[in-house]
C-alpha positions as CSV (number, residue, x, y, z in Angstrom):
1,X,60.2,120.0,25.0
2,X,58.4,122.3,27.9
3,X,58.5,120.6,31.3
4,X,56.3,122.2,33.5
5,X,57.0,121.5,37.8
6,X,53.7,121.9,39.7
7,X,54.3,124.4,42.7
8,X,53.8,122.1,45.2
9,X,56.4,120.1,43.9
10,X,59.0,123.2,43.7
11,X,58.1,123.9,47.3
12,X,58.4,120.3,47.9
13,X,62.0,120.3,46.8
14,X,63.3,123.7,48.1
15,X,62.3,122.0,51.6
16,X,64.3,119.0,51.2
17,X,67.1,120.3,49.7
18,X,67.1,122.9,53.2
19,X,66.7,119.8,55.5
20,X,69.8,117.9,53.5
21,X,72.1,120.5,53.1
22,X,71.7,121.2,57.5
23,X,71.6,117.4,57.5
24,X,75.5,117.7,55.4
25,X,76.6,120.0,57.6
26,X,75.8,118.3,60.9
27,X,76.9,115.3,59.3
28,X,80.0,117.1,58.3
29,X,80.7,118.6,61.8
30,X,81.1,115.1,63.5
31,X,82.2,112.8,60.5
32,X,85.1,115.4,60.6
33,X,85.7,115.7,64.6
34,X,85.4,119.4,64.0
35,X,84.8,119.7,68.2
36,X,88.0,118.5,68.6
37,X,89.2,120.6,66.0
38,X,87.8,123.5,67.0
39,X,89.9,123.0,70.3
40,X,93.1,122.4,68.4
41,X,92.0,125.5,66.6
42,X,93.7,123.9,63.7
43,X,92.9,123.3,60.0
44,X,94.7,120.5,59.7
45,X,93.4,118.9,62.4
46,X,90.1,118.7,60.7
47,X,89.2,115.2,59.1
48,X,88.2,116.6,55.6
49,X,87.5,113.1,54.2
50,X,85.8,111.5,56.7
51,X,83.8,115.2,57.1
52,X,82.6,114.6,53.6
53,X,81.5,110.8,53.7
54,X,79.3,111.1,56.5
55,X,78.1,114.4,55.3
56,X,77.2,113.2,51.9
57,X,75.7,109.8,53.5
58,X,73.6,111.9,56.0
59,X,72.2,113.7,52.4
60,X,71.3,110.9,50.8
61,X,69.3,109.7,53.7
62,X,67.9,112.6,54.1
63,X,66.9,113.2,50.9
64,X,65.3,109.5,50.6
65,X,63.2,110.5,53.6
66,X,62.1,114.2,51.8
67,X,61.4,112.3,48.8
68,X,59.0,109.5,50.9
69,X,57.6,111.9,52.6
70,X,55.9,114.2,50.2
71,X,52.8,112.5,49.8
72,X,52.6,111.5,53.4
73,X,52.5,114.8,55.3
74,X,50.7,118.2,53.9
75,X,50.9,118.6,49.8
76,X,53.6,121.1,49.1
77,X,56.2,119.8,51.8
78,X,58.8,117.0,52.6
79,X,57.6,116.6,55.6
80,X,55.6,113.4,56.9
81,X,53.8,115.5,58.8
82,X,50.6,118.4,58.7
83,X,52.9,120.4,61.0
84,X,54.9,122.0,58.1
85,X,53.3,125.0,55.8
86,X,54.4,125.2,52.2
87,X,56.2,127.9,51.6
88,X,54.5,129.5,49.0
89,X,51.2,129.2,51.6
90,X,53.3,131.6,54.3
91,X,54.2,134.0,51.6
92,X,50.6,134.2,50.8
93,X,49.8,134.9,54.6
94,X,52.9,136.4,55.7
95,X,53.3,138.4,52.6
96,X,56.3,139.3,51.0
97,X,58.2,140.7,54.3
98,X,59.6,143.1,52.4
């Protein structure tokens, strides 16, 4: 069995999987009190568990909103808005940078 992913839909879910994984991490940072940690300037002073729940929560949502939002906002995006480009629409404007 051949399952083909239109491109929009690839572009789709490289941009929701950026937005969740800086969603995780800013979840991450205060579910785990890493201000206070970074003070302490202590690894064990770092709430690893609690870093993790609301990280992994904060995911979820956001990927629930990504996934809502691709046929709300421009085709090609997880965004609920026309303000976002697809990325395979700035590579073929941009070019390849490189």
């Amino acid at each position: 069995m051949h399952i083909t992913i239109p491109p929009w839909l690839k572009d789709a879910a490289v941009d929701a999987a950026e937005r969740a994984i800086k969603t995780f991490a800013g979840g991450f940072i205060v579910g785990a009190n890493l201000a206070d940690a970074a003070v302490n300037a202590a690894l064990t002073e770092i709430d690893w568990q609690s870093g993790i729940n609301v990280g992994a929560g904060t995911l979820a949502v956001s990927l629930i909103f990504s996934a809502a939002s691709i046929k709300l906002g421009r085709s090609g995006t997880a965004s609920a808005t026309k303000a976002v480009v697809p990325s395979s629409l700035f590579k073929l404007v941009a070019g390849s940078g490189r």
